[in-house]
C-alpha positions as CSV (number, residue, x, y, z in Angstrom):
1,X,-131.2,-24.0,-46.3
2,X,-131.3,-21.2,-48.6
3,X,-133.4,-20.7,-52.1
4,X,-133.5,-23.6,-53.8
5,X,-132.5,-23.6,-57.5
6,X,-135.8,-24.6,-58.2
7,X,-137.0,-21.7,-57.0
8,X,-134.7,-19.3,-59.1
9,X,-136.4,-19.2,-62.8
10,X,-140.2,-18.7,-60.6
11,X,-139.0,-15.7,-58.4
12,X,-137.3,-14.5,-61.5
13,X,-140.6,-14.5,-63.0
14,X,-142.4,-13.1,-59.5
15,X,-139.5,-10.5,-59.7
16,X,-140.8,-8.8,-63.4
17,X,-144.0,-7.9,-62.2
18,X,-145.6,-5.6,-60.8
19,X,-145.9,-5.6,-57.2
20,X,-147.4,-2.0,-56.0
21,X,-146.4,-0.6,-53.4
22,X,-142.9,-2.0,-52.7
23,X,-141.2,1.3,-52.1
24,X,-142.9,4.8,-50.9
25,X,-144.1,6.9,-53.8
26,X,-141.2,9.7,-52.3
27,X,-137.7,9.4,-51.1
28,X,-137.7,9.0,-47.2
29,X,-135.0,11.6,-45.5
30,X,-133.0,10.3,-42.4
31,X,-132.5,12.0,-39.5
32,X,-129.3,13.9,-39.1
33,X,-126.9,12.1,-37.2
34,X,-125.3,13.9,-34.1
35,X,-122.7,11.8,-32.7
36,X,-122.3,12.4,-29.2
37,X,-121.1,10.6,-25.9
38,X,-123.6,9.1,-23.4
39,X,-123.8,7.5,-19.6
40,X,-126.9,5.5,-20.8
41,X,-126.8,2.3,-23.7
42,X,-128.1,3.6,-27.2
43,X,-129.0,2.4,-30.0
44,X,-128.7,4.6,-33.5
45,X,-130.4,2.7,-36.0
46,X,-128.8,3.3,-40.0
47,X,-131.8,1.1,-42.1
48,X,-131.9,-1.9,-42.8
49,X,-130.0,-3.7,-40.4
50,X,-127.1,-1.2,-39.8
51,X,-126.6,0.0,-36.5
52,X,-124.3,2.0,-34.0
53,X,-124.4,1.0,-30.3
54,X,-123.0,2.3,-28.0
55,X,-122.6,1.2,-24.3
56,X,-120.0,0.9,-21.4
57,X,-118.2,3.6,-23.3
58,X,-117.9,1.8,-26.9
59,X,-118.9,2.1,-30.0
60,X,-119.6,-0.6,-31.9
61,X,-121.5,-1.2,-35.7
62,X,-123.6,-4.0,-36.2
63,X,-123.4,-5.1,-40.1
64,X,-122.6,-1.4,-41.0
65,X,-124.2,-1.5,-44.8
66,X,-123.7,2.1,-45.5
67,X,-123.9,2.2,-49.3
68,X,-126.1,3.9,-51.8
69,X,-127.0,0.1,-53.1
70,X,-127.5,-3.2,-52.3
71,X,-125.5,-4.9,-54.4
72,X,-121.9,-5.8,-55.8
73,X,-122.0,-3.0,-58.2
74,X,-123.2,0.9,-57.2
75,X,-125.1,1.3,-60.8
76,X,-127.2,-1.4,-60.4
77,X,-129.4,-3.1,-57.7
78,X,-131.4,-2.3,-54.8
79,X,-131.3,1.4,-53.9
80,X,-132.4,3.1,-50.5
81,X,-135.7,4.5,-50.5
82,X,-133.7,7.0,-48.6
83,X,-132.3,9.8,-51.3
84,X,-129.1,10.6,-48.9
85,X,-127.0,8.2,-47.1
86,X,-127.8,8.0,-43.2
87,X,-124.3,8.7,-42.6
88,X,-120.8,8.4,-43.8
89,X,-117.9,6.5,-42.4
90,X,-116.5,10.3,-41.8
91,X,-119.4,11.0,-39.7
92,X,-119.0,8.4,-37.2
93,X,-117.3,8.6,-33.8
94,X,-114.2,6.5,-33.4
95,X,-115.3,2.6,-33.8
96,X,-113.9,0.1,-31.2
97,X,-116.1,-2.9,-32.7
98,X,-117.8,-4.0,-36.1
99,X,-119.7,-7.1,-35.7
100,X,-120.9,-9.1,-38.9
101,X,-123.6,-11.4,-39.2
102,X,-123.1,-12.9,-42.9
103,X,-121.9,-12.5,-45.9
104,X,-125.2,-11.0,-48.2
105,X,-124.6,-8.0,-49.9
106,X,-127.0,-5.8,-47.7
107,X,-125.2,-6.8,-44.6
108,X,-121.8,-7.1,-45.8
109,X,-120.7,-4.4,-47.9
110,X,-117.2,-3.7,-49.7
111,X,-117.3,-0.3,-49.7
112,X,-117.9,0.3,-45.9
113,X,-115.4,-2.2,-45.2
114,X,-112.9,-0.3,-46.9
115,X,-113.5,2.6,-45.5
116,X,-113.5,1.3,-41.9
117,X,-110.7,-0.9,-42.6
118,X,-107.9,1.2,-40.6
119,X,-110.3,3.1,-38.2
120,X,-111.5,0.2,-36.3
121,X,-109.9,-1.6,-33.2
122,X,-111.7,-5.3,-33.6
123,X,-113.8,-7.3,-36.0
124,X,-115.8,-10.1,-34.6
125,X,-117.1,-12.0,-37.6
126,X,-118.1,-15.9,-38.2
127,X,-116.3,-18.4,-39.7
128,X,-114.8,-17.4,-43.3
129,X,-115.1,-13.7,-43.3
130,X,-111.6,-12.9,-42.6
131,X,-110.9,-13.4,-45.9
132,X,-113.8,-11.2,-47.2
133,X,-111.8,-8.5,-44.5
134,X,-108.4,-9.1,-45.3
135,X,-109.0,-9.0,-49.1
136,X,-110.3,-5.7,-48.9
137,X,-107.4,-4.1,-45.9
138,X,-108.7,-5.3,-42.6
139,X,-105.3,-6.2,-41.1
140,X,-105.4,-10.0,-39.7
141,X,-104.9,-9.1,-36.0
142,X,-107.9,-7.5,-36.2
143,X,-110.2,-9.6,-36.9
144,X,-111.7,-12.5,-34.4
145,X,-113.6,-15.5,-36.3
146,X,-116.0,-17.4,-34.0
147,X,-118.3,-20.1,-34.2
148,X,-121.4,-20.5,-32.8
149,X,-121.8,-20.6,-29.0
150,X,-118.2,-19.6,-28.6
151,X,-117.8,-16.1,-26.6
152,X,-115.0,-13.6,-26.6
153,X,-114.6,-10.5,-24.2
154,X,-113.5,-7.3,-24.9
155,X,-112.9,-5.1,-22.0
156,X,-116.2,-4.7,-19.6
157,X,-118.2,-6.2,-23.0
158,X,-118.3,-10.3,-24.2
159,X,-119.5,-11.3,-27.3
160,X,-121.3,-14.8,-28.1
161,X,-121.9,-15.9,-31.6
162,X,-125.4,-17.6,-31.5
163,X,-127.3,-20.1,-34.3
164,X,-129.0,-18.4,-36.8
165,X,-131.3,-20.1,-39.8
166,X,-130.0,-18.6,-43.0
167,X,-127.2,-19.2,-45.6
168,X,-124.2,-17.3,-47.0
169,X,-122.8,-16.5,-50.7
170,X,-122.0,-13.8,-52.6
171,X,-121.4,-15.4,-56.1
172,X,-122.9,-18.4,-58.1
173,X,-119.8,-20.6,-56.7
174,X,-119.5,-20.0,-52.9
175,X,-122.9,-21.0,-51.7
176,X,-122.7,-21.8,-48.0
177,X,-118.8,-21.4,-48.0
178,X,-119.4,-19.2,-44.8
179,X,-121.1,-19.1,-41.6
180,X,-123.9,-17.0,-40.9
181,X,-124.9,-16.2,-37.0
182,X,-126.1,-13.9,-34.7
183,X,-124.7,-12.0,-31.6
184,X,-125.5,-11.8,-28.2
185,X,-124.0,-9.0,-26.6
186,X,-123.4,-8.4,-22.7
187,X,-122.3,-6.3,-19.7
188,X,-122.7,-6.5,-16.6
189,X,-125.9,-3.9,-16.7
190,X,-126.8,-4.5,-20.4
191,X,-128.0,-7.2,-22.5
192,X,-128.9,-7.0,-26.3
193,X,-129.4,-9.4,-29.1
194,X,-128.9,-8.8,-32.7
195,X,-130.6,-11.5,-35.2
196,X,-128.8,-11.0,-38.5
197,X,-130.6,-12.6,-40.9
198,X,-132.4,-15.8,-40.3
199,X,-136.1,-17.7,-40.2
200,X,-137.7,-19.0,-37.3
201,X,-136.5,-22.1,-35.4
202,X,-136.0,-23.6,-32.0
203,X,-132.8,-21.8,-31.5
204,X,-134.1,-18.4,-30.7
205,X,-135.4,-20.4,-27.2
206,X,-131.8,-22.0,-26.5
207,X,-130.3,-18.3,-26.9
208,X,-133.1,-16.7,-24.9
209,X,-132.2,-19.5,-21.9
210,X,-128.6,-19.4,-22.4
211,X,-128.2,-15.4,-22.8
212,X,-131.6,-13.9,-21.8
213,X,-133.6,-12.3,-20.7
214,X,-132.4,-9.4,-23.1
215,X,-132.8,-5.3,-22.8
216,X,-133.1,-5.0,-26.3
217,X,-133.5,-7.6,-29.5
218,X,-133.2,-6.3,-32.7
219,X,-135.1,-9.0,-34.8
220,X,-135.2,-9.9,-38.7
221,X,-138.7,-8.6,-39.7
222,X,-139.2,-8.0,-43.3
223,X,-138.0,-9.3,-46.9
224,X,-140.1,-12.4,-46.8
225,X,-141.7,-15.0,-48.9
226,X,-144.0,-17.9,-48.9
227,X,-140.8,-18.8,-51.2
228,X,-138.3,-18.8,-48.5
229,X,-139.9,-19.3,-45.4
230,X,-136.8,-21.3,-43.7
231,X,-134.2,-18.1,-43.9
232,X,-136.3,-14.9,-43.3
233,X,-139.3,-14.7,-40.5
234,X,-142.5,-13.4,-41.2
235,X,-143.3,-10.4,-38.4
236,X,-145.5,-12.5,-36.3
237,X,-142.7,-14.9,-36.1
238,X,-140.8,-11.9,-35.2
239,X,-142.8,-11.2,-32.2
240,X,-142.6,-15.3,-31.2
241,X,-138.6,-15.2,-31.6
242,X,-139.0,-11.9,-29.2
243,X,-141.3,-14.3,-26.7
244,X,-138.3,-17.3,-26.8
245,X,-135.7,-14.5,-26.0
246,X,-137.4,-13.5,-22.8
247,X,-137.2,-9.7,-24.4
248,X,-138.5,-6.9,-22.6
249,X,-138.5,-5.2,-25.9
250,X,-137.7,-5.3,-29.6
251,X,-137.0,-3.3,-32.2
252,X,-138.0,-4.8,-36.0
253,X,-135.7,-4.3,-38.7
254,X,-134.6,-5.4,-42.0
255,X,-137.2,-3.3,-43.6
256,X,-137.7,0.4,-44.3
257,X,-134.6,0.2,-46.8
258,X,-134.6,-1.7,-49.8
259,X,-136.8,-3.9,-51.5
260,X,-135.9,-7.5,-51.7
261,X,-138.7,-9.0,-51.9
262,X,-142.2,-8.7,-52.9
263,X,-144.2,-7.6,-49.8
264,X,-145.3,-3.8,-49.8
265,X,-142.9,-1.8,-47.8
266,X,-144.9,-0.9,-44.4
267,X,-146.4,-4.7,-44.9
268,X,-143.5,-5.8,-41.8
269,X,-144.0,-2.9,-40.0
270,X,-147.3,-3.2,-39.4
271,X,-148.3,-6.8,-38.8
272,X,-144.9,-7.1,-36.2
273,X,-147.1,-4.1,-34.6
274,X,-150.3,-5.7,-34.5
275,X,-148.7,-9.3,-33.6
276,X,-146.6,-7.5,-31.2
277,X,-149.9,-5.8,-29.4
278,X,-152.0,-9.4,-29.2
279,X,-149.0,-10.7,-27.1
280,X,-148.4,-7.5,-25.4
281,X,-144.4,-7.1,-26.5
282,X,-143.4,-3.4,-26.3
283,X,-142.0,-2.5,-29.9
284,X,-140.3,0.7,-30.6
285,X,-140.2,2.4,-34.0
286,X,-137.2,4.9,-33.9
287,X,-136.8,6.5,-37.5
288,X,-133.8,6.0,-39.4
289,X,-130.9,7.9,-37.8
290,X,-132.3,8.9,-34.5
291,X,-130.3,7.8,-31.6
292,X,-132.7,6.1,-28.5
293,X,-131.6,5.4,-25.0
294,X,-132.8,1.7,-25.5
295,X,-133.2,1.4,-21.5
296,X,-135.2,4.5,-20.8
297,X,-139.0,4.4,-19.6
298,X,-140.0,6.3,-22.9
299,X,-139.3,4.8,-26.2
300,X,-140.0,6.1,-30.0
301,X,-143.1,4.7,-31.0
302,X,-144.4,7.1,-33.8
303,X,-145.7,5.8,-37.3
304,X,-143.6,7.7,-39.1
305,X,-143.7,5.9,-42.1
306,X,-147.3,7.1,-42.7
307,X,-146.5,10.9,-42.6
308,X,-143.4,9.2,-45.1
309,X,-145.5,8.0,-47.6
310,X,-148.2,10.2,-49.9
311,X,-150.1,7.0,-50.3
312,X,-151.2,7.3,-46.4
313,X,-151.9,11.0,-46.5
């Protein structure tokens, strides 16, 4: 389901040239993060596809990639257009949750894991990452592996682990020796879905009747290719996976972090904003560590990646 082998030696190729405009011409800077308590569900988003939320009095990190690097090694590999980390494990409030969507490098990362390892209550992960977790000091107790459709509850909160369209592997040998998903989150006054990693397919409408309609989905839109067009959506697939949801609104991400493919870097943010206008799906565009009160009337909607970039001054 993933890259075919194929494919490799041609994106290898596709790789070594020069693609402009993959990164902005300066480092972006995050915004600092406060942490602080709140009545009202919120959403801090960390790049990529890290995030803290935080509702019915938990906090929990959705596939908390909070390295310098993409990558198995920090010297080498995809760096954060960001010159300073978002935020350090230190700077977090207490963690009841981390939920993990797969096993890729920019959503599952050693070096956060460690770090978390004794300072979080529960890990809900799909099948096979326990022993990513375990490896690396994530006692056994802590650590729920589910498979998709099955749900688990955690105090006022249940979790589902939902389909997703991608694949797993972090070496040359363990291709597809793990499941990937994605996560469906509910109270009883909140709903929100987080995609993980994955292409478009049928699924998305089985979730959204099963689970939906959702406050908030945080949907896949960037690091595409004609190349691999089963495993990542393009952004006007993005705003169709928000449609089969039954989403009152969506947040893109995925993008704005590292460059993993060959697109220019604002090319996801905006076509999922002008696909998102021509089916009338309210988008909001938070910058990278702001915290938003995902259920409030008023939502971030500023292009700040313009003001980001010289090349759009």
């Amino acid at each position: 389901m993933g890259i075919k082998r194929q494919d490799v030696l041609p994106m290898l190729k596709k790789q070594l040239r020069r693609h402009p405009h993959r990164k902005p011409s300066r480092p972006l800077v995050p915004e600092e993060f406060i942490p602080s308590a709140s009545s009202e569900p919120r959403i801090t988003w960390f790049g990529h596809s890290a995030f803290l939320l935080q509702m019915n009095d938990m906090n929990i990190l959705l596939d908390p990639m909070l390295s310098q690097r993409a990558s198995p090694f920090q010297w080498i590999g995809p760096r954060r257009f960001a010159g300073t980390l978002p935020v350090t494990v230190d700077d977090l409030p207490p963690i009841d949750v981390v939920m993990l969507s797969h096993d890729h490098y920019d959503h599952l990362d050693y070096h956060s894991i460690k770090s978390l390892a004794d300072k979080v209550s529960r890990f809900f992960v799909p099948i096979g990452l326990a022993a990513h977790l375990t490896r690396w000091g994530v006692p056994a107790d802590r650590i729920t592996e589910m498979d998709w459709w099955e749900e688990s509850q955690l105090d006022e909160i249940r979790v589902a682990c939902t389909p997703s369209r991608h694949f797993s592997g972090r070496t040359l040998t363990d291709r597809d020796a793990t499941l990937w998903c994605s996560w469906a989150i509910r109270s009883q006054n909140t709903t929100l879905f987080f995609s993980g990693d994955g292409g478009y397919g049928p699924h998305f409408a089985e979730i959204g009747e099963k689970y939906g309609p959702f406050d908030l989905t945080l949907l896949e839109c960037g690091q595409y290719d004609e190349s691999w067009p089963f495993v990542h959506m393009t952004p006007e697939q993005t705003v169709q996976a928000a449609i089969d949801l039954r989403s009152r609104r969506m947040m893109p991400i995925h993008w704005g972090t590292f460059t993993l493919a060959f697109h220019t870097w604002t090319d996801p943010i905006e076509r999922v904003l002008a696909a998102g206008a021509q089916k009338d799906i309210t988008i909001m565009t938070p910058k990278i560590g702001e915290s938003v009160s995902f259920k409030s009337p008023i939502l971030p909607t500023e292009q700040w990646w313009e003001s980001a970039d010289s090349r759009s001054s």
